[in-house]
C-alpha positions, -999 to 999 in steps of 0.1 A, spaced: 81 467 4 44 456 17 28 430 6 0 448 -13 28 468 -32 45 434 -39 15 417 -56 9 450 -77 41 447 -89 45 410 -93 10 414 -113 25 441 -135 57 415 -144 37 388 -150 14 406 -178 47 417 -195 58 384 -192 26 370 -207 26 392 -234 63 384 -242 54 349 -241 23 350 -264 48 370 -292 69 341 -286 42 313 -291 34 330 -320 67 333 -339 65 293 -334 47 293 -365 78 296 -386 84 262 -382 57 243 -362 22 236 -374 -7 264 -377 -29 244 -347 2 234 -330 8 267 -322 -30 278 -315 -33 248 -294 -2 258 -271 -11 294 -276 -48 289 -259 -34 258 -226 -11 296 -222 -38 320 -220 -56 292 -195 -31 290 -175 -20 326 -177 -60 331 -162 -56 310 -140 -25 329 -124 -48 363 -128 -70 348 -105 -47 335 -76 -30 368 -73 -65 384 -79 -71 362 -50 -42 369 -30 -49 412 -33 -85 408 -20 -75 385 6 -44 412 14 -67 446 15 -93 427 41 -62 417 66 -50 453 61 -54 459 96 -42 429 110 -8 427 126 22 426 101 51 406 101 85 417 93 88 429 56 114 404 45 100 377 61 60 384 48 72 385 10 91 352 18 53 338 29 37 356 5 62 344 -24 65 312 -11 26 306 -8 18 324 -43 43 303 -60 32 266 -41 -5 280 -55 3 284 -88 25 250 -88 -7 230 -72 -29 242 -105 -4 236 -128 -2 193 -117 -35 199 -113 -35 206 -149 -15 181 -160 -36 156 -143 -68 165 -155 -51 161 -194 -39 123 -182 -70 115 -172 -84 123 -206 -57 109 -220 -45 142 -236 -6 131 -226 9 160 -253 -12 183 -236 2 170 -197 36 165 -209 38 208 -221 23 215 -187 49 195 -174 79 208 -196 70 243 -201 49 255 -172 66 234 -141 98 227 -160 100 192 -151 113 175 -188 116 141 -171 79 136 -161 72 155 -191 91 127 -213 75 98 -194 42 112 -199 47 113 -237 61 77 -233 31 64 -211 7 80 -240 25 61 -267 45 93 -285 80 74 -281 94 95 -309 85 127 -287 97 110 -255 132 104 -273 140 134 -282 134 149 -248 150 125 -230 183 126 -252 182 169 -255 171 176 -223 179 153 -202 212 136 -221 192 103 -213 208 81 -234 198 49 -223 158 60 -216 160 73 -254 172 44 -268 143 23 -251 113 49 -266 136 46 -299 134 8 -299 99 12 -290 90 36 -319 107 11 -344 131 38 -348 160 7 -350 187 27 -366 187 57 -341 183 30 -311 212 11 -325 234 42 -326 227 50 -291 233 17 -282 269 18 -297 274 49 -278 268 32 -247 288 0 -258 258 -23 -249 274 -46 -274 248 -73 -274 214 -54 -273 230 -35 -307 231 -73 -325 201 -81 -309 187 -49 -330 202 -54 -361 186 -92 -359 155 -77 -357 158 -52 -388 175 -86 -404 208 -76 -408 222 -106 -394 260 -98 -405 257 -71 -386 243 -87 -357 268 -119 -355 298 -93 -361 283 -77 -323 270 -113 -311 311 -121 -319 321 -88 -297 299 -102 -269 316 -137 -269 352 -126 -270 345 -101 -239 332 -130 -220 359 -154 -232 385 -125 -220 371 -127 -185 371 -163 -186 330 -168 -187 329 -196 -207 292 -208 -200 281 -173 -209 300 -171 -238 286 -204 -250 254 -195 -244 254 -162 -267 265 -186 -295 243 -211 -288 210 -188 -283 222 -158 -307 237 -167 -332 226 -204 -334 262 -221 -338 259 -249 -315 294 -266 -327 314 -234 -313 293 -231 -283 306 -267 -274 345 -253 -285 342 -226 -260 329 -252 -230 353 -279 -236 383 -252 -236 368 -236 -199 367 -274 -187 403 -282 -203 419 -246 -190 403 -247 -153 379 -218 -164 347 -229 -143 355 -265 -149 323 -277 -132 296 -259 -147 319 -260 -183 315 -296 -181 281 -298 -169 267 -276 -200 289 -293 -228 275 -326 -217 235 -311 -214 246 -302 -250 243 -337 -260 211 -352 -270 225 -383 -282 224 -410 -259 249 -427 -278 267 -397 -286 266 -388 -252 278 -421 -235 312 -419 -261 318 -384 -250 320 -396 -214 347 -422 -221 365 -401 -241 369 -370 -219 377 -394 -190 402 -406 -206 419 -373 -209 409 -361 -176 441 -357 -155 437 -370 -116 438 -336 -99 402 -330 -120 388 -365 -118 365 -352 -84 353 -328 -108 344 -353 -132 327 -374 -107 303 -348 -93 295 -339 -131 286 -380 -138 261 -377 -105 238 -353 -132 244 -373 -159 238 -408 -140 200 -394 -134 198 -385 -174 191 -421 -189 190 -456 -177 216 -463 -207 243 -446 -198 242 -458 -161 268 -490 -166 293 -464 -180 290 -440 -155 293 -466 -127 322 -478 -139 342 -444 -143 327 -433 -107 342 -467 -90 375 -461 -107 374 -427 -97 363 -436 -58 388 -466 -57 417 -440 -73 410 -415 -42 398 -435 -15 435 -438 1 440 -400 8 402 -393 8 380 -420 27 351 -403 29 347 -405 -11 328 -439 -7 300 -421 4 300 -415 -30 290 -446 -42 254 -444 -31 249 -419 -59 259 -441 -84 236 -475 -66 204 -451 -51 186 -488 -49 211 -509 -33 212 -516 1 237 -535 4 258 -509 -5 250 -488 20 257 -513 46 290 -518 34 297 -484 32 286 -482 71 314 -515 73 339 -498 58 338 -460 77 333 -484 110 367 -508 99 390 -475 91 376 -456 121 389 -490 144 421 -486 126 431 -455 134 420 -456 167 442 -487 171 
């Protein structure tokens, strides 16, 4: 088959094609709107004139090369196909530009979705112009884009669909973080509670604090959770550290030292000494009390571990004289064992 022969007949499919499509458009009013319809009915007959033209184009251009020198036949209708087809593509994002730029995005998004079937920039065009609702629906249909739905759902307002999509998914604490926002706060804590028992499973007891400290605003269990991680080994350190920056009360604070120390077994007291170098720096007050535990501490360990009176400079930042006796006492023990 020539090329002339091939545009005839690709012209003669493509008006039966158009007039199927225009019966089609207009069966749409069945159950879309009377100027829905018109107004996808006439972007159609644009573009469909458009298309006229290129391969109007194409068999002028084709009857004044007549002469020239031919290619093979199957590899001229893959140029000629190939070429036609990159044309028509070019006007149709052409298209869809020129309705961004005037901000017509339901416009872009059908040249997108029905004319260069492309439903994902045809979603995120509705989404850039604000039609979430629109957006949603492709992405979920379409695309089975659950997660990008949810987000145009949550977007909309559309709370209830977003939170069922979000169960679906089994993003636990975005669906409480939802149903606080429509003020269903049983709801909410009964996720929130999910959340904090899934990180309390994998032994993240800071995070699992945190969720009932910041979400659900029960401070009391959030201090629970971080005094069982340091008590079980679970991230002792940084278990510690938060329960104490839990404490506002000087007073408070300074009694809740003395009492954990007191319970602290001698395999965790290093642990306990790096958290007292934070909380020496906190307040002026609860200085004497932390010195006291950190010397106890550093005279406990000093026998297996000498370098632990380095230590002690933490706990006297001002006093010189401590650092020269430190210097004293590495110098003394290093003679020792050399002797």
């Amino acid at each position: 088959m020539n090329k002339q022969k091939f545009i005839d007949k690709f012209m003669a499919a493509f008006v039966l094609l158009a007039m199927f499509k225009i019966i089609g458009i207009v069966a749409q009013l069945f159950h879309e709107s009377f100027w829905s319809v018109v107004g996808t009915l006439v972007l159609f007959l644009i573009i469909a004139f458009i298309i006229l033209m290129v391969i109007a184009s194409l068999k002028d251009k084709e009857q004044n090369e007549r002469n020239a020198k031919r290619k093979a036949a199957s590899g001229g209708n893959f140029y000629l196909e190939t070429s036609l087809f990159d044309r028509i593509r070019s006007k149709y994002e052409e298209l869809a530009e020129k309705y961004i730029a005037e901000k017509d995005y339901k416009k872009a998004a059908r040249v997108y979705i029905n004319l260069l079937q492309d439903h994902y920039r045809g979603a995120k065009t509705l989404e850039e112009g604000g039609f979430y609702n629109e957006a949603a629906v492709i992405y979920l249909k379409k695309l089975k884009n659950k997660s990008d739905a949810a987000v145009c759902y949550e977007k909309a307002k559309q709370y209830k669909k977003a939170i069922e999509l979000y169960k679906e998914m089994e993003q636990k604490e975005k669906v409480g973080d939802l149903y606080k926002e429509i003020n269903d706060l049983t709801n909410a804590y009964t996720y929130y509670q999910m959340v904090a028992n899934d990180y309390i499973s994998n032994y993240q007891m800071v995070k699992a604090s945190l969720v009932y400290r910041k979400k659900m605003e029960k401070a009391d269990e959030a201090q629970k959770v971080l005094l069982k991680g340091w008590q079980e080994d679970r991230d002792a350190f940084n278990c510690l550290n938060n329960y104490f920056a839990n404490i506002f009360e000087i007073e408070k604070l300074e009694a809740e030292i003395r009492n954990l120390y007191k319970e602290t077994p001698s395999y965790k007291k290093m642990i306990y000494l790096d958290a007292m170098k934070y909380e020496f720096k906190r307040d002026p007050k609860l200085q004497p009390t932390i010195r006291s535990i950190a010397y106890e501490i550093i005279a406990e360990k000093v026998g297996t571990r000498s370098e632990i009176v380095n230590e002690l400079k933490h706990f006297n930042p001002d006093d010189e004289v401590i650092l020269k006796d430190i210097s004293r006492f590495k110098t003394s023990r290093n003679k020792m064992f050399r002797n």
